[in-house]
VEXKE-918592 format. One record per residue (C-alpha): chain; residue number from 1; residue in three letters; x, y, z. Coordinates in Angstrom, 3 decimals. Last residue first. Layout:
REM VEXKE-918592
   ch     i    aa         xx         yy         zz
    A   NUM   Ala          X          Y          Z
...
END
This chain:
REM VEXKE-918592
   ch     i    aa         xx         yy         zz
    A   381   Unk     -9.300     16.157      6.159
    A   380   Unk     -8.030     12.538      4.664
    A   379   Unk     -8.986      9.937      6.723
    A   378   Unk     -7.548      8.255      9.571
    A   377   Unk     -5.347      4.657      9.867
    A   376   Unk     -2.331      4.620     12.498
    A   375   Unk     -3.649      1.768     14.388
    A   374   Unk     -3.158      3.837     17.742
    A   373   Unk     -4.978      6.484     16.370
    A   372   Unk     -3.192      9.528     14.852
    A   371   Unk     -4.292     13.553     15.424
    A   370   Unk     -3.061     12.951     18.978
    A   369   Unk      0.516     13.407     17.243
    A   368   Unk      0.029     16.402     16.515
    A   367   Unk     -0.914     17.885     19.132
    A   366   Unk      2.677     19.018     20.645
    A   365   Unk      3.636     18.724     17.414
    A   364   Unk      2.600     22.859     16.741
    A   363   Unk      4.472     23.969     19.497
    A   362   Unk      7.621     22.474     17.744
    A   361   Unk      6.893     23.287     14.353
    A   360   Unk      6.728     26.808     15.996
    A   359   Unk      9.627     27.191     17.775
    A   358   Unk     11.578     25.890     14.884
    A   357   Unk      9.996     28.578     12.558
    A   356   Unk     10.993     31.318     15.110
    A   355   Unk     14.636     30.349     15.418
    A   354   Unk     14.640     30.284     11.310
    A   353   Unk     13.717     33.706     11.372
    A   352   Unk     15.691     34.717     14.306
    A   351   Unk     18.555     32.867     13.273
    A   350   Unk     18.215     34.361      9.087
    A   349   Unk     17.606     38.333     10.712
    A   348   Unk     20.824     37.961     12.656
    A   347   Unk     20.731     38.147     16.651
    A   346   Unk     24.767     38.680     17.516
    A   345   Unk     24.304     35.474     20.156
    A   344   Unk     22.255     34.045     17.693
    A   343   Unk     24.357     34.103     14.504
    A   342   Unk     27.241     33.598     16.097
    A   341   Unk     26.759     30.668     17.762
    A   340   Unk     25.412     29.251     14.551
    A   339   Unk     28.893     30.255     13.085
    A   338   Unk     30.806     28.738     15.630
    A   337   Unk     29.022     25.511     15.223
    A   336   Unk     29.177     25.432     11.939
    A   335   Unk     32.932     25.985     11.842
    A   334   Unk     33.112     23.776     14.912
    A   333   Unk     31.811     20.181     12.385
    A   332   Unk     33.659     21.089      9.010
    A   331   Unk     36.862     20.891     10.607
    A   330   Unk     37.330     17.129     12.308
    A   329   Unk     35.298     14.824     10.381
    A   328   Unk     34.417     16.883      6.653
    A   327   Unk     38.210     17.918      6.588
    A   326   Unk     39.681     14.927      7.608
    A   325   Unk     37.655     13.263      4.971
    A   324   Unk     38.374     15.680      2.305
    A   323   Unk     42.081     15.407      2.884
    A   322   Unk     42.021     11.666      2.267
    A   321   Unk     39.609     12.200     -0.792
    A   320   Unk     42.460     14.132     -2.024
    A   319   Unk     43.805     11.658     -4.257
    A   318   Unk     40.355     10.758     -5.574
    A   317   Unk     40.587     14.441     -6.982
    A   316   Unk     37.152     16.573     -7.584
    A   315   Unk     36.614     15.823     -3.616
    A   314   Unk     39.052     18.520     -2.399
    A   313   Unk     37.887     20.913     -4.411
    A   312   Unk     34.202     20.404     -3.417
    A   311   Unk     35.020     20.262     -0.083
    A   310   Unk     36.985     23.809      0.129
    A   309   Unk     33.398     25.234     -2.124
    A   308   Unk     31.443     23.523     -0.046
    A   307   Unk     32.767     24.092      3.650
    A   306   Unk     32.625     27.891      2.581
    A   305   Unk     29.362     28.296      1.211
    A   304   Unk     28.095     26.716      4.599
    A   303   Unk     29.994     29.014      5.897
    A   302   Unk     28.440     32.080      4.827
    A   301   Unk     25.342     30.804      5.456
    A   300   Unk     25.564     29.653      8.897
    A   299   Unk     27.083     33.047      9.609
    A   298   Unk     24.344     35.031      7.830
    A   297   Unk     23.266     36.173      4.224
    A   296   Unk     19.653     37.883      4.119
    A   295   Unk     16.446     35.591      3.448
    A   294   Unk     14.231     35.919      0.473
    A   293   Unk     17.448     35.607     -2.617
    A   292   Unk     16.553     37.499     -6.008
    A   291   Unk     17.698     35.026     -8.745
    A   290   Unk     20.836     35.317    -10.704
    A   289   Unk     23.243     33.543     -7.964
    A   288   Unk     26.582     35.486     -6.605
    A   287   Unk     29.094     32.512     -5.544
    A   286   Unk     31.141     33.352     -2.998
    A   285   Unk     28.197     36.009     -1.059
    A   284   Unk     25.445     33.889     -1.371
    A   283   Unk     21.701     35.198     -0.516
    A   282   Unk     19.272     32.858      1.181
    A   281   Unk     17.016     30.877     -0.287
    A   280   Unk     18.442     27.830     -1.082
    A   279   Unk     19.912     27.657      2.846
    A   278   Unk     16.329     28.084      4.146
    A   277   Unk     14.714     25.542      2.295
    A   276   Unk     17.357     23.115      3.428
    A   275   Unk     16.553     23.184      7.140
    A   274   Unk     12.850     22.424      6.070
    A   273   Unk      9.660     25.036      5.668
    A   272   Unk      7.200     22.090      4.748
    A   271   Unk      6.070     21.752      8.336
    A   270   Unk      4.708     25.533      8.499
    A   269   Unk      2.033     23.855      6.015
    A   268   Unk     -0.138     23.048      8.754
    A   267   Unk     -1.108     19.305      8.365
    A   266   Unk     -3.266     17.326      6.499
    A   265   Unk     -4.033     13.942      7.211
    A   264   Unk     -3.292     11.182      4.591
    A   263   Unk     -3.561      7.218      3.607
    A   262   Unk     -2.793      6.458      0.124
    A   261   Unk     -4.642      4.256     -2.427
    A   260   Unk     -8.118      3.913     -0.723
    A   259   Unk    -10.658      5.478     -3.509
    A   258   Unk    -11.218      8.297     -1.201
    A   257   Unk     -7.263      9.118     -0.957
    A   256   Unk     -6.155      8.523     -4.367
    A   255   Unk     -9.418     10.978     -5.251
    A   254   Unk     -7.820     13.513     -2.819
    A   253   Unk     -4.639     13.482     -4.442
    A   252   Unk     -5.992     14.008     -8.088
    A   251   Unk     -7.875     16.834     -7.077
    A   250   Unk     -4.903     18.539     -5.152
    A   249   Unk     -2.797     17.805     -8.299
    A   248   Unk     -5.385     19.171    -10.815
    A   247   Unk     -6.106     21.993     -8.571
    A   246   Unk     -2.133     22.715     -8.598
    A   245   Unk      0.333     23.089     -5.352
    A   244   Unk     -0.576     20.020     -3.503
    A   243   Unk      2.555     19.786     -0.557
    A   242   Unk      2.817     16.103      0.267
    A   241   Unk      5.085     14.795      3.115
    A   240   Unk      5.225     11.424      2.916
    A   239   Unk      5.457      8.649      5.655
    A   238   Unk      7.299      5.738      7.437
    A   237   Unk      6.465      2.624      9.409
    A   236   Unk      3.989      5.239     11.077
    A   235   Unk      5.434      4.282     14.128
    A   234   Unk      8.485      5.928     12.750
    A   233   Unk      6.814      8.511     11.282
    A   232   Unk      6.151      9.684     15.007
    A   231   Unk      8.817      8.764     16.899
    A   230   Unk     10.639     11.218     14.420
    A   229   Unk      8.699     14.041     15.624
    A   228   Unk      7.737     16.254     12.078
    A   227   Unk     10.216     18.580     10.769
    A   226   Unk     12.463     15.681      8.518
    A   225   Unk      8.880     14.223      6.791
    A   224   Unk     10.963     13.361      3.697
    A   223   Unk      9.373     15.093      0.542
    A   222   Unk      7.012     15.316     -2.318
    A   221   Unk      5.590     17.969     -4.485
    A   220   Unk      2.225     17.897     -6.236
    A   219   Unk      1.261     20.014     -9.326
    A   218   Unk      5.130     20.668     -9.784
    A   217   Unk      6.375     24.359    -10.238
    A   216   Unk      7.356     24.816     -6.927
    A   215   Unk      9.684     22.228     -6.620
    A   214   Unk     10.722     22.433     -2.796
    A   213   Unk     15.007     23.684     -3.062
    A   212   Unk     14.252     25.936     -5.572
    A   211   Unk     17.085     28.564     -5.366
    A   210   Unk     19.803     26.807     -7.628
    A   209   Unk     23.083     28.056     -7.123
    A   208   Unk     24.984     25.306     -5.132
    A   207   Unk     22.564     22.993     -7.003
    A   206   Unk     23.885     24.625    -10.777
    A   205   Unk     27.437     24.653     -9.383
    A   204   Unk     27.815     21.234     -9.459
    A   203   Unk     27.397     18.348     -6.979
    A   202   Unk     29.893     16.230     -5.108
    A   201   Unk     30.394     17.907     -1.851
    A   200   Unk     27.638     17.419      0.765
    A   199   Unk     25.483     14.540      0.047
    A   198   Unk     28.557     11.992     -0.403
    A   197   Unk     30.529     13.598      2.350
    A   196   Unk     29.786     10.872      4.908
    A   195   Unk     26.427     12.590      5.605
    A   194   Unk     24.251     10.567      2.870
    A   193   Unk     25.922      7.002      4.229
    A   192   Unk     25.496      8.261      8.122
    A   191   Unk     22.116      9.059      7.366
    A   190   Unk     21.022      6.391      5.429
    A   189   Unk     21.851      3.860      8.185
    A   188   Unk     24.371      1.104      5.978
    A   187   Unk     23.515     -2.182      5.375
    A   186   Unk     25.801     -4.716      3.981
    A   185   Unk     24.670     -7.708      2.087
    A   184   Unk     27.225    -10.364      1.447
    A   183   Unk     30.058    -11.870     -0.653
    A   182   Unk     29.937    -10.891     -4.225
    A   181   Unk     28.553     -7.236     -2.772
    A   180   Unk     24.728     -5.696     -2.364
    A   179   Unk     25.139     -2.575     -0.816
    A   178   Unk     21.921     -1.717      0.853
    A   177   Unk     21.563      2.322      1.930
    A   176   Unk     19.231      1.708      5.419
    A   175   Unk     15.961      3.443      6.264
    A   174   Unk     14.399      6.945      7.446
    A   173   Unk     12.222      5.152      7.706
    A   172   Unk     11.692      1.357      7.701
    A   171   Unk     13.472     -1.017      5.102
    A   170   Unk     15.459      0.514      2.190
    A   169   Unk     16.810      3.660      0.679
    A   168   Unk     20.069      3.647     -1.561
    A   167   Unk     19.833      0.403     -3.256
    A   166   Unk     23.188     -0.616     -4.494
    A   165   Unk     24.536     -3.612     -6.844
    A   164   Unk     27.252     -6.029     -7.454
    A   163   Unk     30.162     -4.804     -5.222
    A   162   Unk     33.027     -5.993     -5.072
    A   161   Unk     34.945     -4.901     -7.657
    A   160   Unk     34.637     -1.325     -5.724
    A   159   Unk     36.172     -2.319     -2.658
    A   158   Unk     34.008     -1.088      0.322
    A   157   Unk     36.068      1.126      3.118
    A   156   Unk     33.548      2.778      4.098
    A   155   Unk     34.855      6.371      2.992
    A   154   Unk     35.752      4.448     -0.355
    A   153   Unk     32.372      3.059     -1.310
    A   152   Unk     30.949      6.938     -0.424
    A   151   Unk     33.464      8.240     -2.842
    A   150   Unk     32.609      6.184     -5.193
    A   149   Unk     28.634      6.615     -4.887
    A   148   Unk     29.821     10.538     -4.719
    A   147   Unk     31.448      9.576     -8.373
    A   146   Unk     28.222      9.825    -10.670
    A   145   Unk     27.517     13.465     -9.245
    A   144   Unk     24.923     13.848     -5.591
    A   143   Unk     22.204     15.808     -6.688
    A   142   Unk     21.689     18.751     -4.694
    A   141   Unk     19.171     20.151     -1.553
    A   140   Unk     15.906     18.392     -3.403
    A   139   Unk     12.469     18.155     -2.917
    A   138   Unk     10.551     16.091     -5.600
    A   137   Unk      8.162     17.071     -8.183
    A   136   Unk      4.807     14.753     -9.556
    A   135   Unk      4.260     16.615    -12.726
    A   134   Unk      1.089     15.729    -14.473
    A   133   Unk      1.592     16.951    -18.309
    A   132   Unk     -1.318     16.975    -20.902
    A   131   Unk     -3.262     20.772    -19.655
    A   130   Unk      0.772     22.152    -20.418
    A   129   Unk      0.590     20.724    -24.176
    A   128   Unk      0.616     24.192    -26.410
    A   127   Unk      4.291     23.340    -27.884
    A   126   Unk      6.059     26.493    -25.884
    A   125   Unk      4.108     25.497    -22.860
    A   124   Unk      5.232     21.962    -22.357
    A   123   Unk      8.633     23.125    -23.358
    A   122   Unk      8.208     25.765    -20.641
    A   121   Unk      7.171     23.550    -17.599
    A   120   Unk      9.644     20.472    -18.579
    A   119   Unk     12.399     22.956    -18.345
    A   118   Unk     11.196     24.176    -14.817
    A   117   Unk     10.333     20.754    -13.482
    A   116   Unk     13.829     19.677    -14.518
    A   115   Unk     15.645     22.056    -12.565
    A   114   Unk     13.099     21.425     -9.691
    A   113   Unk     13.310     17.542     -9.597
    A   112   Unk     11.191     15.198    -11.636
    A   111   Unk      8.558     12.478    -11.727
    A   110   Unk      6.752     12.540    -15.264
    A   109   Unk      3.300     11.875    -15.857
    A   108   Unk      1.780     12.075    -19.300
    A   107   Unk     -1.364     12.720    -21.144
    A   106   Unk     -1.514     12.661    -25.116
    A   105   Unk      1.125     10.027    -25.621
    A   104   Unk      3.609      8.834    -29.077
    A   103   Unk      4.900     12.452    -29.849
    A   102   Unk      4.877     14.001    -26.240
    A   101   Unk      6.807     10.798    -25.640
    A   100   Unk      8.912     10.979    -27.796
    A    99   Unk     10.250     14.212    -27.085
    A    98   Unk     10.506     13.491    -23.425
    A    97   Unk     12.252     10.334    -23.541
    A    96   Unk     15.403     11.962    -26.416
    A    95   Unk     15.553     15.028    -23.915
    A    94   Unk     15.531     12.470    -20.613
    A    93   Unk     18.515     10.848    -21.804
    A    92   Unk     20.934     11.217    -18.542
    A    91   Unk     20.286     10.746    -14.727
    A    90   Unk     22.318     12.255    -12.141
    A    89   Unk     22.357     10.451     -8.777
    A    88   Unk     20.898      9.833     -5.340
    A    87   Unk     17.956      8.074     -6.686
    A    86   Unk     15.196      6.805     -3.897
    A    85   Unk     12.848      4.439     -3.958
    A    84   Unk     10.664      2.437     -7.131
    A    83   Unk     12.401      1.023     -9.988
    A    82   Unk     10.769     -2.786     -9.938
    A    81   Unk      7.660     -1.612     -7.766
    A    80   Unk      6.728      0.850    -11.143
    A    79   Unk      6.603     -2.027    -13.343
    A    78   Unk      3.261     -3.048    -12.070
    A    77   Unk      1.862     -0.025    -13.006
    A    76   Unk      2.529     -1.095    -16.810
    A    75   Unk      3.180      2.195    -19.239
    A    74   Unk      6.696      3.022    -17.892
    A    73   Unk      8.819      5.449    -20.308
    A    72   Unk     12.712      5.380    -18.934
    A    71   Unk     14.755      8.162    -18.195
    A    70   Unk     18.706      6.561    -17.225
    A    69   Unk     20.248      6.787    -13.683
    A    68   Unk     23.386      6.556    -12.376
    A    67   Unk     25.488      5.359    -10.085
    A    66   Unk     29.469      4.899     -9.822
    A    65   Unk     31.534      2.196     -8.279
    A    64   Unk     32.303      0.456    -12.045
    A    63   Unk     28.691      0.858    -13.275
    A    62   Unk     25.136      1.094    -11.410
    A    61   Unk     22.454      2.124    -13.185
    A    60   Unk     19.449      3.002    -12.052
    A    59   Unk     15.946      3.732    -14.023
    A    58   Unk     14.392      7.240    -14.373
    A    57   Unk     10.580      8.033    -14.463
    A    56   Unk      8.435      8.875    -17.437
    A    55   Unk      4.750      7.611    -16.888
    A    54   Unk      2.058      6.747    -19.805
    A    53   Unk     -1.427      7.055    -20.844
    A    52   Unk     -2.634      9.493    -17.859
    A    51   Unk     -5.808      9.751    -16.446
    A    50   Unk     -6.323      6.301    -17.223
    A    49   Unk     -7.355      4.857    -13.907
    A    48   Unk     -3.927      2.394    -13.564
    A    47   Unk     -1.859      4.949    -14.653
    A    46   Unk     -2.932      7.663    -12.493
    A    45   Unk     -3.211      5.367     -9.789
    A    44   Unk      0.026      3.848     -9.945
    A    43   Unk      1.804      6.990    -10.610
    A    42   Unk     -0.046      8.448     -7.181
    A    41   Unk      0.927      5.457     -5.336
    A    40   Unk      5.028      5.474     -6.760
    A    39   Unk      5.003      8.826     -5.140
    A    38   Unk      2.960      8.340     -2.365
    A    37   Unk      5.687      5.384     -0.979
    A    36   Unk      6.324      6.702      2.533
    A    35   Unk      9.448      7.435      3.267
    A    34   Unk     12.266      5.388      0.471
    A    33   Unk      9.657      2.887     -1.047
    A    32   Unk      9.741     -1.058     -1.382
    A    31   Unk      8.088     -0.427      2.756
    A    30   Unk      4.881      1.489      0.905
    A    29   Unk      4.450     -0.390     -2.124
    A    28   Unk      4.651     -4.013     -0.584
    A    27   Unk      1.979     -2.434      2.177
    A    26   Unk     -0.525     -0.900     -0.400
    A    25   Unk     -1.737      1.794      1.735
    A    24   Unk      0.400      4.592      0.475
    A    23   Unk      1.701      6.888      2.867
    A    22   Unk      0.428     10.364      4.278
    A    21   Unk      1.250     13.452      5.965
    A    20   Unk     -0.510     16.152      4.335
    A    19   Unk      0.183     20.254      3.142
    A    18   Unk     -3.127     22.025      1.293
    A    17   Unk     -3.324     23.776     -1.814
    A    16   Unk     -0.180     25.630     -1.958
    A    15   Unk      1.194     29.033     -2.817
    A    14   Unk      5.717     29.213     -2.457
    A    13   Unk      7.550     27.236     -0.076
    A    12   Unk      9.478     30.174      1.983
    A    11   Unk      6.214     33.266      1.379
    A    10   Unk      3.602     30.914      1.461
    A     9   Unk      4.801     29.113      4.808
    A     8   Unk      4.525     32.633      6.732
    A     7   Unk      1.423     33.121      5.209
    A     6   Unk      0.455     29.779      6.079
    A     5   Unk      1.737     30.252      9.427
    A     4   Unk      0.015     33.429     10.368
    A     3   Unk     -3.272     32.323      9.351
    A     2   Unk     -2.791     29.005     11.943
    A     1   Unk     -4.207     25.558     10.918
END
């Protein structure tokens, strides 16, 4: 691990303990999981060892074309496999959940994003019970509203009556979204369902604004792998990549790891900077945002609020959705190239920057991948 790089890391994902690769070694809840399975590991273990009396996580839904989620209080590890994977959606109730829970439990786990991270953080604080909460946080670029499942049904030409039920992550990573109709199963990559439109215009304000894109107030955050060689996690069947941010998190990973829950190696944290980190971070020039950006506007920037603001116009009407795919297809794609074309040919601070970080995640994989034996189990560094 390189000085230079954790600094540099420090500064775009905020202190850490320690970054890892790692998956859980249960095998039904590693592949039931959307990269990795740690997150429904660590919940597992903390349940199942009694560091914590009780696990808030939220439940889909899935209504009429549109998903959702609902908070639900989980005290039975076993009932974690039923709800585990991803949740492209927003997810309602969680004030009523919390509250009684921090009535009924004295040590909880919750998994959340960053918004709710934050609020969680300061109510926890505010009533004196900070010590009893075990935040396991998630990355996240935006939450996708109730109708991008719609939209997405649409865009693949999927009647909505049809369909009884939708898994969003499934089988090996970076896995297939499973629509589950009257007739059949239909599997869709995740990529091409996510970059349809569905992950890229139907969220609010609040994610176009918010700055936190890697949870930095969680004791461990979780994400895809997306910076390490795909070939890689994919002979891995998948992996996690886990940024420890608290002692109580790093402590509670590495006993996971000893006792045989999850598999990990750590890695130089320079692989946590992601594509999306940079964006959050960076100053906006449509939209002015509260908190004090790290990373000057650009090119990319600039028209990446753009495309967003035009898409998410066009997808707040079903009767647009036409435009809206024309517009994602055929438009979207040369703005962004122009403007990356731009931004390195004219040498702006964010290309340079995030030129630099590329260049090293890729000198840094050069090794990497000597790190793991042929039967992909090693120990925790």
């Amino acid at each position: 691990m390189q000085k230079h790089t954790r600094k540099l890391a420090n500064y775009f994902i905020g202190k850490n303990k320690g970054v890892f690769i790692a998956f859980a070694r249960d095998y039904e809840v590693r592949h039931r999981s959307a990269s990795g399975g740690v997150a429904t590991a660590i919940v597992r273990y903390l349940l199942e060892n009694k560091y914590v009396d009780a696990v808030i996580v939220p439940k889909p839904r899935f209504t009429k074309g549109c998903v959702y989620g609902i908070w639900t209080i989980i005290q039975n590890s076993d009932e974690l496999l039923e709800i585990s994977g991803s949740l492209y959606a927003p997810t309602f109730g969680f004030s009523n959940i919390f509250n009684y829970a921090l009535r009924k439990f004295k040590r909880i786990a919750i998994t959340a994003l960053p918004c709710y991270t934050k609020v969680i953080r300061k109510i926890a604080e505010f009533r004196g019970r900070s010590e009893d909460i075990f935040i396991l946080g998630l990355y996240c670029n935006n939450t996708p509203s109730i109708y991008a499942t719609k939209y997405a049904l649409w865009y693949f030409s999927i009647p909505v009556d049809e369909v009884v039920s939708i898994k969003f992550r499934d089988g090996r990573w970076p896995g297939h979204t499973v629509i589950k109709t009257k007739r059949e199963n239909l599997f869709i990559p995740y990529l091409l369902f996510w970059n349809s439109g569905f992950g890229q215009y139907f969220y609010g304000l609040g994610c176009y604004l918010c700055t936190d894109h890697v949870n930095t107030l969680a004791d461990i955050s979780l994400a895809d792998p997306w910076t390490l060689p795909r070939n890689f996690i994919e002979k891995l069947g998948g992996a996690t990549l886990v940024v420890t941010r608290s002692n109580k998190g790093l402590k509670i990973f590495k006993k996971a790891v000893e006792e045989k829950h999850i598999v990990a190696e750590e890695v130089d944290p320079i692989f946590a900077i992601q594509d999306a980190t940079l964006f959050k971070i960076s100053k906006r020039i449509i939209r002015k945002c509260m908190c004090e950006p790290k990373l000057p506007p650009s090119f990319v920037t600039i028209s990446y609020e753009l495309v967003y603001n035009i898409g998410r116009f066009l997808s707040s009407r079903e009767s647009l959705w036409g435009l809206l795919k024309i517009f994602h297809k055929f438009i979207k794609p040369p703005i962004f190239s122009i403007a990356y074309l731009l931004d390195y040919k004219l040498g702006m601070n964010w290309a340079k920057i995030n030129k630099y970080i590329r260049y090293s995640q890729k000198r840094i994989k050069c090794s990497l991948n000597n790190l793991i034996p042929e039967n992909t189990t090693f120990a925790c560094t």
